[in-house]
C-alpha positions in Angstrom: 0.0 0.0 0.0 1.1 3.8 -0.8 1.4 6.2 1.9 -1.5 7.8 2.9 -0.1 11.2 2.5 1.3 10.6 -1.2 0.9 13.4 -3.7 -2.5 13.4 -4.6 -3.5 13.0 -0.6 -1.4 15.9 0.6 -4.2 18.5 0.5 -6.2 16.4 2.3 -4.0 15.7 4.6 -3.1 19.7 5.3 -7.3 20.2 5.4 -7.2 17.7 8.5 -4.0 19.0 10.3 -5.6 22.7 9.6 -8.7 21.3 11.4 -6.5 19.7 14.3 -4.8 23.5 14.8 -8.1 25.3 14.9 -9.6 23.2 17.4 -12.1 21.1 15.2 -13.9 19.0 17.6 -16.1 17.3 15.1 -12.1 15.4 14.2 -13.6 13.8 17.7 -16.7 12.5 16.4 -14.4 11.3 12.8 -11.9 9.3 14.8 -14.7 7.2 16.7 -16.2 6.9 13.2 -13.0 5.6 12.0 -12.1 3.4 15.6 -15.6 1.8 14.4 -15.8 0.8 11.5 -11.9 -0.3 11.5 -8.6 0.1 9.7 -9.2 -1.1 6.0 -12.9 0.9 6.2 -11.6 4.0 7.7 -8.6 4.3 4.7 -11.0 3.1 2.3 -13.5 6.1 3.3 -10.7 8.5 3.2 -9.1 7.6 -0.2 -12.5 7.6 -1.4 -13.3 11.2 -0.6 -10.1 12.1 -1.4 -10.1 10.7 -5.0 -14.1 12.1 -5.0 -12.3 15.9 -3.9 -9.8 15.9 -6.6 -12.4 14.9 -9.2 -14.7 17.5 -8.6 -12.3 20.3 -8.5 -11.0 18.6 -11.8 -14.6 18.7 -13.3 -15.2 22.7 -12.0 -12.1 23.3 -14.3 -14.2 22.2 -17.4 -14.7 25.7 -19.2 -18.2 26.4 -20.6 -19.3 26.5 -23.9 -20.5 29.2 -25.5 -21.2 30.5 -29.1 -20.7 32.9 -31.6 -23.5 33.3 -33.8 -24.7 35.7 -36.8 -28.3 36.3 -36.9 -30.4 37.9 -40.0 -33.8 39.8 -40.5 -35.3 40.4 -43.5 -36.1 44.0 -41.6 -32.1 45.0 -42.2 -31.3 43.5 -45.7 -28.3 42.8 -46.6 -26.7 42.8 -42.6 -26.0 40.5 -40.1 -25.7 40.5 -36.6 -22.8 38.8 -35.2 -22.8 38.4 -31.5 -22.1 35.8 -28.6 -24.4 33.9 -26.4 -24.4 30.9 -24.0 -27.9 30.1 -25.3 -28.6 31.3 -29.0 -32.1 30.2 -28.9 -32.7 32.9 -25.9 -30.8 35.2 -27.5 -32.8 34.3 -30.6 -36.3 34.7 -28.8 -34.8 38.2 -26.9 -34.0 39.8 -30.2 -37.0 38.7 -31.8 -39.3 39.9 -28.8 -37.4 43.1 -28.2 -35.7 44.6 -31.8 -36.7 43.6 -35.0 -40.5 44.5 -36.7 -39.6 41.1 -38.6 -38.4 37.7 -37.3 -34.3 37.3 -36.8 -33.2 33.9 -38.2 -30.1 31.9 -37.4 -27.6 31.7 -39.7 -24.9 30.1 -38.1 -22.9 29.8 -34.7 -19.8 28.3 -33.9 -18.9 27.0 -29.8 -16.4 28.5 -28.5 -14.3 28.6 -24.5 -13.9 31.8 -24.7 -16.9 34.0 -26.4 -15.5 37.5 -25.7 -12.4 36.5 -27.7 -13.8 35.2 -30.2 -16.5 37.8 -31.0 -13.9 40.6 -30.9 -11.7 38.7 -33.2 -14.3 38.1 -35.4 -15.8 41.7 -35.4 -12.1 43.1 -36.2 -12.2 40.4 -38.9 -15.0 41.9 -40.6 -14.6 45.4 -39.0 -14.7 46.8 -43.2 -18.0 45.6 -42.9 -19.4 46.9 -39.8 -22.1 49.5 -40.5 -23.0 49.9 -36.9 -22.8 47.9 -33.2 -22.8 44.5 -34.1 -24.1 44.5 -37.8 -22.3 43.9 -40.5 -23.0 44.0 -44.7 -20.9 41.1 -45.3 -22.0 37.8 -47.5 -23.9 34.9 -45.3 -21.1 32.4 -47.3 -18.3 34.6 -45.7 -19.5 35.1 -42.2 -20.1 31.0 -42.4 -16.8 30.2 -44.0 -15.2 32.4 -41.0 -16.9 30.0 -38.3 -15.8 27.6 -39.9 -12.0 27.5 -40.4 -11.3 29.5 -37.4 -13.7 29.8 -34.7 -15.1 26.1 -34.9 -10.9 24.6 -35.6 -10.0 26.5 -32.1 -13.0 25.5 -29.9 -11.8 22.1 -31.4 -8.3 22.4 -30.4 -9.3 24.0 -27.4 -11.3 20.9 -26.6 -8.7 18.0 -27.3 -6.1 20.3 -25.4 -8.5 19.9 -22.4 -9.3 16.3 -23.0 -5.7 15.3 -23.2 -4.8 17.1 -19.9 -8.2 15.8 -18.0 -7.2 12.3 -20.0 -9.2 9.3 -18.0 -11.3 11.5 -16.4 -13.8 12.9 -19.2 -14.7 10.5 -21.9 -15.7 12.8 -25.5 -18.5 10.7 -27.2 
């Protein structure tokens, strides 16, 4: 058997001497517990939480996806609207309840890690085309082209980058 203090134990093991130092008294109530239930239970508990510990702060680390998206109306011919959203079909329904005197339709979206990157890189991409805010009079085949050799490849490599450092722990399917 390893030592129970090995490297992926070690923050555990500080979280209980911190306890011990600050007068903890429910340690009391965890070393009957543990005098209990016995040796191989009472290390089994612990590696258990421990291993539980380091996989939920490994899961928090997953970043959230989110999307860059170009919307159209046929109330602002010839422009899009290229913005970011973690839920296009909100954002969809807001701007369609809120802006336009006809319907905004989805054109395209791309996922992305990091949606205020993205949208700024792709509003200087097509800043020649910017009329004003966050419309643009640039061709639908251009604005989709854009998401999808440079916006959609990063979230990609983005993706695999975090897979292969979270390797065993996430499964992409």
């Amino acid at each position: 058997m390893s030592s129970l203090f090995d490297g992926k134990n070690i923050r555990c093991g500080v979280n209980i001497l911190e306890r011990f130092l600050n007068g903890d008294m429910s340690l009391c109530k965890e070393i009957q517990e543990n005098k209990m239930v016995g040796k191989k239970r009472s290390y089994d508990k612990f590696m258990l939480e421990s291993a539980q510990e380091k996989m939920n702060e490994e899961l928090k680390e997953i970043p959230v996806t989110a999307y860059i998206y170009a919307f159209y109306s046929d109330a602002f011919p010839g422009l899009l609207k290229i913005g970011k959203s973690k839920n296009v079909n909100a954002r969809l329904s807001s701007a369609n309840t809120s802006a336009a005197p006809k319907p905004y339709r989805l054109l395209c979206m791309a996922p992305t890690f990091d949606a205020v990157r993205d949208e700024a890189t792709t509003h200087a991409h097509f800043a020649q085309f910017r009329r004003e805010g966050e419309f643009f009079e640039v061709s639908h085949a251009e604005v989709e082209a854009y998401f999808k050799t440079v916006i959609t490849p990063s979230y990609c490599h983005e993706l695999a980058t975090h897979m292969e450092h979270n390797k065993g722990l996430l499964t992409l399917v």
